[in-house]
N, CA, C and O of each residue as an XYZ file, in Angstrom:
536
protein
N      56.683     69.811    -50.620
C      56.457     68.590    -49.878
C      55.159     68.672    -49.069
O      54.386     67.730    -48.895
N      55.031     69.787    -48.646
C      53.826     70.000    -47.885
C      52.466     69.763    -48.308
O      51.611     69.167    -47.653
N      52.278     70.470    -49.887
C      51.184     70.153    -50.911
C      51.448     69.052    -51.272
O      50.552     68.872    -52.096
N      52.240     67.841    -51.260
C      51.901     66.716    -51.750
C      51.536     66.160    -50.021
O      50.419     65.658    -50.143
N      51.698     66.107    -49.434
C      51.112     66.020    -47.714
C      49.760     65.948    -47.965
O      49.180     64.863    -47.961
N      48.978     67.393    -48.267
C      47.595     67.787    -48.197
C      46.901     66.805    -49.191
O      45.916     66.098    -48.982
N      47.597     66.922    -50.235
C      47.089     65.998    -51.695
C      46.760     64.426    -50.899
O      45.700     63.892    -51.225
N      47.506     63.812    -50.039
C      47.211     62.372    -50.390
C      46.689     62.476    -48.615
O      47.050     61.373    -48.203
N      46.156     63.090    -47.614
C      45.579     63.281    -46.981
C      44.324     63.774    -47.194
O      43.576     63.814    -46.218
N      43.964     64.121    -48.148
C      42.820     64.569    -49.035
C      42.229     63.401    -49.753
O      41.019     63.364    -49.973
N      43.052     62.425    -50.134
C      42.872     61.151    -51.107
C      42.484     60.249    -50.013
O      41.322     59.844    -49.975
N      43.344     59.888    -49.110
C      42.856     59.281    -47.733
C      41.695     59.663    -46.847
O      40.993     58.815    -46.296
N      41.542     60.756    -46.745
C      39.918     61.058    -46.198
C      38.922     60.648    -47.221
O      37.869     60.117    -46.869
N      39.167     60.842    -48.326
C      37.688     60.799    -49.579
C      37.576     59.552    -49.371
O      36.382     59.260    -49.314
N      38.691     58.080    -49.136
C      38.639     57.361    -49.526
C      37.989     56.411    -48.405
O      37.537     55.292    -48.652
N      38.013     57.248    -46.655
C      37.477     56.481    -45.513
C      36.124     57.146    -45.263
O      35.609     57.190    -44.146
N      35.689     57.556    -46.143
C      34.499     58.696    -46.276
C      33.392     57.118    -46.977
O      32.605     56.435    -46.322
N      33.758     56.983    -48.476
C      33.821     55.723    -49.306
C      33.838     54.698    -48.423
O      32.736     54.222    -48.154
N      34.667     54.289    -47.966
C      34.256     53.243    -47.015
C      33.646     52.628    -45.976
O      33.395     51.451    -45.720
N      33.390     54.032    -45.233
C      32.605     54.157    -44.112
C      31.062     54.390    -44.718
O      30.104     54.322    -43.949
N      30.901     54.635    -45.973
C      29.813     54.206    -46.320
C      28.721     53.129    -47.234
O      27.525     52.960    -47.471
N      30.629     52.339    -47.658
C      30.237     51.574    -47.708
C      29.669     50.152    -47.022
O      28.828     49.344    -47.415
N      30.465     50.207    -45.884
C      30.215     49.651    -44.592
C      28.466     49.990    -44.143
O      27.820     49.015    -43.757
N      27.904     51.073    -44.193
C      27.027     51.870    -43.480
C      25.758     50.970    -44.556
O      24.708     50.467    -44.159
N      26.173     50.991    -45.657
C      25.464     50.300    -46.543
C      24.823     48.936    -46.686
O      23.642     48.752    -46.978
N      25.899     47.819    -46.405
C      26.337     47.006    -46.316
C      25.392     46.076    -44.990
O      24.660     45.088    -44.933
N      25.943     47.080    -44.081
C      24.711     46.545    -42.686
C      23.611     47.173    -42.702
O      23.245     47.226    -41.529
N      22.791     47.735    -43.427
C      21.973     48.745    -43.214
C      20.682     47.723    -43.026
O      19.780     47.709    -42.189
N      21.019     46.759    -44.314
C      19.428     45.938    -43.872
C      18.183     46.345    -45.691
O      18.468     46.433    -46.886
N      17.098     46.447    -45.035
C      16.823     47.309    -45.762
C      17.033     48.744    -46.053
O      16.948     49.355    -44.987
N      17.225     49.388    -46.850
C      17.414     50.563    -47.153
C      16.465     51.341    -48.019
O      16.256     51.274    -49.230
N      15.797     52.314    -46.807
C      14.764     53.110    -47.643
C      14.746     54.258    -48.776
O      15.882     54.499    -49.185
N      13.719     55.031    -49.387
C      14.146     56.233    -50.219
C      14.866     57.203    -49.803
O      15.716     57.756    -50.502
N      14.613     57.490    -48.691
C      15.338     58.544    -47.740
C      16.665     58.148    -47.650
O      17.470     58.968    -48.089
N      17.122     57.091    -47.190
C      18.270     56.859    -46.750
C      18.998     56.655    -48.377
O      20.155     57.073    -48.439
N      18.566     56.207    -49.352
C      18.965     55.812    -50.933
C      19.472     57.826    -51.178
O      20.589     58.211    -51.523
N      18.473     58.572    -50.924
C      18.745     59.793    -51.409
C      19.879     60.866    -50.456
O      20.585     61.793    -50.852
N      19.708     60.338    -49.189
C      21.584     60.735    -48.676
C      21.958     59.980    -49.203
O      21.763     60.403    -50.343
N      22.375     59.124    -49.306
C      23.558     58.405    -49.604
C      23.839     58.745    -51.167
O      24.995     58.559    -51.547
N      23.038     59.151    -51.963
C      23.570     59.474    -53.423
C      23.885     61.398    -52.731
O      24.606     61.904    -53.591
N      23.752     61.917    -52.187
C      23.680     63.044    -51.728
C      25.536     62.913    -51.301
O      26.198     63.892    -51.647
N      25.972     62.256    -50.896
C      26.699     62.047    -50.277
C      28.128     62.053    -51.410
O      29.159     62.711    -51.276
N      27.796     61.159    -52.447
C      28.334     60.441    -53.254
C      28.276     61.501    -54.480
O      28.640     61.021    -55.554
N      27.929     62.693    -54.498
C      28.003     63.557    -55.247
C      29.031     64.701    -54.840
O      29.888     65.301    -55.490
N      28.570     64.781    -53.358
C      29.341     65.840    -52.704
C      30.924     65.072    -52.282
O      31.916     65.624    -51.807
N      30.780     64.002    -52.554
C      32.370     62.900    -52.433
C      33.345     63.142    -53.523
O      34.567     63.287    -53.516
N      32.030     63.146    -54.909
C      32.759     63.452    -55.730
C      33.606     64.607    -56.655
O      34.587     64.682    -57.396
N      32.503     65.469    -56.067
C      32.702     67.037    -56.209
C      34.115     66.777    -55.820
O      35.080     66.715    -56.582
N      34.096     66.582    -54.054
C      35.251     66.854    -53.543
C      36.701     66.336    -54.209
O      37.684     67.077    -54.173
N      36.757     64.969    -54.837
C      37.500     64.312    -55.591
C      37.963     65.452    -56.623
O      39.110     65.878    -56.490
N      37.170     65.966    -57.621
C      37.517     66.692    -58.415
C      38.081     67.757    -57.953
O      38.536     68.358    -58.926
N      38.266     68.235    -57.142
C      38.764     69.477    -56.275
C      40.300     69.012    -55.828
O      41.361     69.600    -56.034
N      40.093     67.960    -55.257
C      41.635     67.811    -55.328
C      42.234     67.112    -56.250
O      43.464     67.125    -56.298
N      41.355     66.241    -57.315
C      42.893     65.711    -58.326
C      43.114     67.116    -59.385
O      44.086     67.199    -60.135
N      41.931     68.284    -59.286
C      42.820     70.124    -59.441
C      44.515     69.941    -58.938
O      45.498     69.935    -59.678
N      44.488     69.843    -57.902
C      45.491     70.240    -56.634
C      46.549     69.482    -57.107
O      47.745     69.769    -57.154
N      45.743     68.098    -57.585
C      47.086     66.846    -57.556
C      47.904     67.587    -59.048
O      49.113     67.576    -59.280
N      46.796     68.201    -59.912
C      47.514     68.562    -61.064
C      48.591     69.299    -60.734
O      49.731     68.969    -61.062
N      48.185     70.832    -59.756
C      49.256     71.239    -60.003
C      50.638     71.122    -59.203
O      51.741     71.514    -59.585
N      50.376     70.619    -58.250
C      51.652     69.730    -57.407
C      52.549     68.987    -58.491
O      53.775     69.084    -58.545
N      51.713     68.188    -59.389
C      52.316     66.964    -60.539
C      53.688     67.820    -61.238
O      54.855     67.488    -61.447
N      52.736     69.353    -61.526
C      53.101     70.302    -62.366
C      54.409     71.165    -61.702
O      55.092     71.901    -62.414
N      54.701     70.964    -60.096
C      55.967     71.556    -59.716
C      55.287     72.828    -59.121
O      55.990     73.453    -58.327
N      54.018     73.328    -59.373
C      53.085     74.519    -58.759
C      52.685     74.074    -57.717
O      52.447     72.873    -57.588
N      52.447     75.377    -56.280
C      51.734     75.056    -55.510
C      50.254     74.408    -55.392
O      49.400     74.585    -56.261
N      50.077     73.770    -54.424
C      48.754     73.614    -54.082
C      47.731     74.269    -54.048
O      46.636     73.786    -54.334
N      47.966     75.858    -53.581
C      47.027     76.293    -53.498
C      48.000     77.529    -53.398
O      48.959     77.737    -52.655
N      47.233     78.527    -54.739
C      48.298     80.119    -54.606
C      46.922     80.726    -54.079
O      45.869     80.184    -53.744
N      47.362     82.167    -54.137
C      46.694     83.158    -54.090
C      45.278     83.250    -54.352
O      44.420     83.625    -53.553
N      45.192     83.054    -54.972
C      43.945     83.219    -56.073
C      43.046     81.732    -55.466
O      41.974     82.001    -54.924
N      43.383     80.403    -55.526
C      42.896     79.698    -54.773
C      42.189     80.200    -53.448
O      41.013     80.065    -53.110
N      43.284     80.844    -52.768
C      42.782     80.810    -51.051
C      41.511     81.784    -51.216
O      40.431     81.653    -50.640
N      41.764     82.483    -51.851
C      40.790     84.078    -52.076
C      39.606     83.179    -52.679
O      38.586     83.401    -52.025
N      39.417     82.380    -53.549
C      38.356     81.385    -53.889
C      37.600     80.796    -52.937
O      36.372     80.762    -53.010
N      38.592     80.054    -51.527
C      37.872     79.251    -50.838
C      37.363     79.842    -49.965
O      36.430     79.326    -49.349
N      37.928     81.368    -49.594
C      37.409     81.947    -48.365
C      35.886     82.519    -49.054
O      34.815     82.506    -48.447
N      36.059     82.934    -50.239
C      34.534     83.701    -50.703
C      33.678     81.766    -50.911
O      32.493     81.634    -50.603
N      34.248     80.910    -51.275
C      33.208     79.534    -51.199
C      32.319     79.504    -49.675
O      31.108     79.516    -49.451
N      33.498     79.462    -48.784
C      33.211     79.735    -47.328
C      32.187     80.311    -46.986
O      31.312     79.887    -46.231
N      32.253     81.496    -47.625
C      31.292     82.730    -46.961
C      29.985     82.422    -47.493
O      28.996     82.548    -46.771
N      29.878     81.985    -48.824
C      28.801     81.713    -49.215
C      27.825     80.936    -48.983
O      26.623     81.193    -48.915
N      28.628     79.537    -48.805
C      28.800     78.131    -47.919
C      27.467     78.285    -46.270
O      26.451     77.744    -45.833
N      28.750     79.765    -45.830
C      27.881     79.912    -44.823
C      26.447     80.788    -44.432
O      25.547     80.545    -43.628
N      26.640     81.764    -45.258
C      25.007     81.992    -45.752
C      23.940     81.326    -46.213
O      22.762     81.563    -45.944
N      24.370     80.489    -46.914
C      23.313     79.213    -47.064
C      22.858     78.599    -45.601
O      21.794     78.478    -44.995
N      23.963     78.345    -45.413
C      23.719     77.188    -44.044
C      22.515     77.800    -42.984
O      21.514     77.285    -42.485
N      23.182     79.284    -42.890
C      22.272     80.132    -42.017
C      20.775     80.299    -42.340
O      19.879     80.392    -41.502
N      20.610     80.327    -43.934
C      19.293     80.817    -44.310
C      18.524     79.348    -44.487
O      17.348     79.281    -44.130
N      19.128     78.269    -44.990
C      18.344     77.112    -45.009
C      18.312     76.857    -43.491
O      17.131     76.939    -43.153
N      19.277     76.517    -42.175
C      18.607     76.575    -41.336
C      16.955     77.244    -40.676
O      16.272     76.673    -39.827
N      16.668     78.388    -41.260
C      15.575     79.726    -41.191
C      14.371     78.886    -42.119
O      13.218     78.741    -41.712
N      14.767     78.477    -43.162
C      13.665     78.195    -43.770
C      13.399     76.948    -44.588
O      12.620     76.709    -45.510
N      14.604     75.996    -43.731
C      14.344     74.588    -44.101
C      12.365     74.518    -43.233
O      11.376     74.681    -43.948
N      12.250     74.259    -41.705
C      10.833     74.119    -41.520
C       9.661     75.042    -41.915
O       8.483     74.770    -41.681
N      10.117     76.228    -42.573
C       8.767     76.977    -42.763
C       8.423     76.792    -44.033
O       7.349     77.153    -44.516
N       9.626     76.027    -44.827
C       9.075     75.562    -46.278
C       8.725     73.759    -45.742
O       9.112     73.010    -46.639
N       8.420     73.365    -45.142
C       8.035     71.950    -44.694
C       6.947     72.212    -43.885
O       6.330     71.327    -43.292
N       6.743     73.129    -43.844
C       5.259     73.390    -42.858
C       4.316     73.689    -43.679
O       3.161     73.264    -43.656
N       4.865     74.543    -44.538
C       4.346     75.238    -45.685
C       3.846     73.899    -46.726
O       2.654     73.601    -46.814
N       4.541     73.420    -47.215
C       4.507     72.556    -48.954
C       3.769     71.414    -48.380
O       2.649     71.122    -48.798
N       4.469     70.630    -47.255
C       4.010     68.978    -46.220
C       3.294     69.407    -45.163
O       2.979     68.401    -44.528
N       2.868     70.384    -44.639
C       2.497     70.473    -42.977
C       2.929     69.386    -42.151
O       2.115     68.606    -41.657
N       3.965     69.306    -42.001
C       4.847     68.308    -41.500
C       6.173     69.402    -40.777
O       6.914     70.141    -41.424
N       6.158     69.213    -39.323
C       7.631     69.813    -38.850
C       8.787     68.963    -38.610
O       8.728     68.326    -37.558
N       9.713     68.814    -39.251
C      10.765     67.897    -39.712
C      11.890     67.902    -38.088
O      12.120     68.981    -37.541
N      12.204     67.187    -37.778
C      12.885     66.981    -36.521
C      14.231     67.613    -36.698
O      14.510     68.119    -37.785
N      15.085     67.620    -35.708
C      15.887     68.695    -35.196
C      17.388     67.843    -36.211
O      18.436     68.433    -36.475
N      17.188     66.932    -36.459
C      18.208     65.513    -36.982
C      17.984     66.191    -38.682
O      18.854     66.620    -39.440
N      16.637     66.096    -38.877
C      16.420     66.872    -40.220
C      17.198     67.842    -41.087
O      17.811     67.759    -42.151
N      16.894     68.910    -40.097
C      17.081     70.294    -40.426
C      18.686     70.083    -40.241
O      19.328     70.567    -41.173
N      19.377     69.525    -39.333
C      20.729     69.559    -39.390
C      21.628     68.909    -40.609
O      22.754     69.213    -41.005
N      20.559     67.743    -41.121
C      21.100     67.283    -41.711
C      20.761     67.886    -43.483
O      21.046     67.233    -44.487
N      20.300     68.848    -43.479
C      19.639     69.350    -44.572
C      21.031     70.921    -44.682
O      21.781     71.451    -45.502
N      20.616     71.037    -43.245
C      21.737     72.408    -43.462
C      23.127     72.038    -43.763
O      23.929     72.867    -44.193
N      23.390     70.956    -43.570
C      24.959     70.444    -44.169
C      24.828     70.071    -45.649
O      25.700     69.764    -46.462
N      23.587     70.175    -45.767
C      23.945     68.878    -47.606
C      23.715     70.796    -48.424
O      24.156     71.199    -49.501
N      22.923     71.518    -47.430
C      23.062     72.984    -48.751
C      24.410     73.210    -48.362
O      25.362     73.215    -49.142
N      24.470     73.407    -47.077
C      25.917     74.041    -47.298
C      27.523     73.510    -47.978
O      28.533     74.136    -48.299
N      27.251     72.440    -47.992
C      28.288     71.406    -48.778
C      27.593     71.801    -50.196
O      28.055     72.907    -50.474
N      26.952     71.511    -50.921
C      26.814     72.114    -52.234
C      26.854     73.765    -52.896
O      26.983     74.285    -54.004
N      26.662     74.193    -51.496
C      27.138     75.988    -51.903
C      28.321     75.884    -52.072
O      28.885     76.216    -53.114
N      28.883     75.408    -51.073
C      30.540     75.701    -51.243
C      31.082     74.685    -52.568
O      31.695     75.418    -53.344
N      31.067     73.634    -52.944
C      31.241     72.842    -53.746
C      31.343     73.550    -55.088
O      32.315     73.923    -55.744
N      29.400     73.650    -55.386
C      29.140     74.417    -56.312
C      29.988     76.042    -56.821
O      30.595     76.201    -57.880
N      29.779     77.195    -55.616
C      30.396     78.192    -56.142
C      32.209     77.789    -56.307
O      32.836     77.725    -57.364
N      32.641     77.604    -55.163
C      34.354     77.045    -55.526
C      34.473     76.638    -56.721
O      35.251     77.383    -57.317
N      34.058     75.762    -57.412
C      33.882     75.406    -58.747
C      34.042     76.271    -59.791
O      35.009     76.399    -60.542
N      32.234     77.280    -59.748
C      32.262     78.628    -60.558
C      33.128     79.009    -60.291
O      33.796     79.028    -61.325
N      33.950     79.569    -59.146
C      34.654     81.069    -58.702
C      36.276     80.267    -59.601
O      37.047     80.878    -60.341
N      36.338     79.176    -59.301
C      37.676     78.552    -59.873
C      37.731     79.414    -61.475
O      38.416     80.306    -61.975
N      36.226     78.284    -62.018
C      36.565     78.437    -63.494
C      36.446     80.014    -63.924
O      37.209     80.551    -64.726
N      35.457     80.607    -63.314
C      35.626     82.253    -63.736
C      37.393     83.200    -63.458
O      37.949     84.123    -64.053
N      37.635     82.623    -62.651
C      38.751     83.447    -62.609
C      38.820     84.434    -61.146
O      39.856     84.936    -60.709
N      37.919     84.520    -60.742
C      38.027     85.875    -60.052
C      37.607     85.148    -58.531
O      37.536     85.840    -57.515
């Protein structure tokens, strides 16, 4: 009962995630390249996430837990990885923007840069680490 809990609390966040940007959209006005490229940024890492849990919904469907062993041991090494990114693109999101643009990117930037690697590290490897097995 619990994994079907997580499952459609999982379906309900993706889905006010979706809406709240679609709203965000909606009033935005014009909408520039920048703002066009989060927002598909967004809508990738939405969907990633989607696929991650209708996994989950499978095996709940299936009478299996939500998440065994082997899962958790997946998300904690996604985690870790997740967070090495975050740390090192924080380090060298501006010295590669100083470097390539001579341009120092504002503090809104870099924050918002260190969430979109670190949401695709974790996304990305969870994924691999799923389908490999280990």
């Amino acid at each position: 009962m619990k994994d079907k809990k997580v499952v459609v609390l999982s379906i309900i966040i993706v889905a006010a995630v979706l809406t709240t940007l679609f709203f965000y959209l909606k009033s935005a006005g014009d909408i520039e390249l920048n703002e066009i490229l989060l927002v598909g940024i967004v809508l990738v890492l939405v969907a990633l996430a989607m696929y991650i849990v209708w996994d989950r919904l499978k095996n709940v469907q299936k009478g299996l837990p939500a998440k065994d062993e082997r899962l958790i041991n997946i998300n904690y090494k996604a985690g870790y990885y997740a967070f090495i990114a975050a740390i090192w693109s924080a380090v060298f999101t501006p010295v590669l923007f100083d470097i390539l643009f001579r341009y120092e990117p504002k503090g809104g930037d870099v924050a918002a840069i260190v969430v979109m690697v670190s949401g695709f590290v974790f996304v990305i490897s969870y994924l691999y680490l799923a389908r490999k097995g280990n």
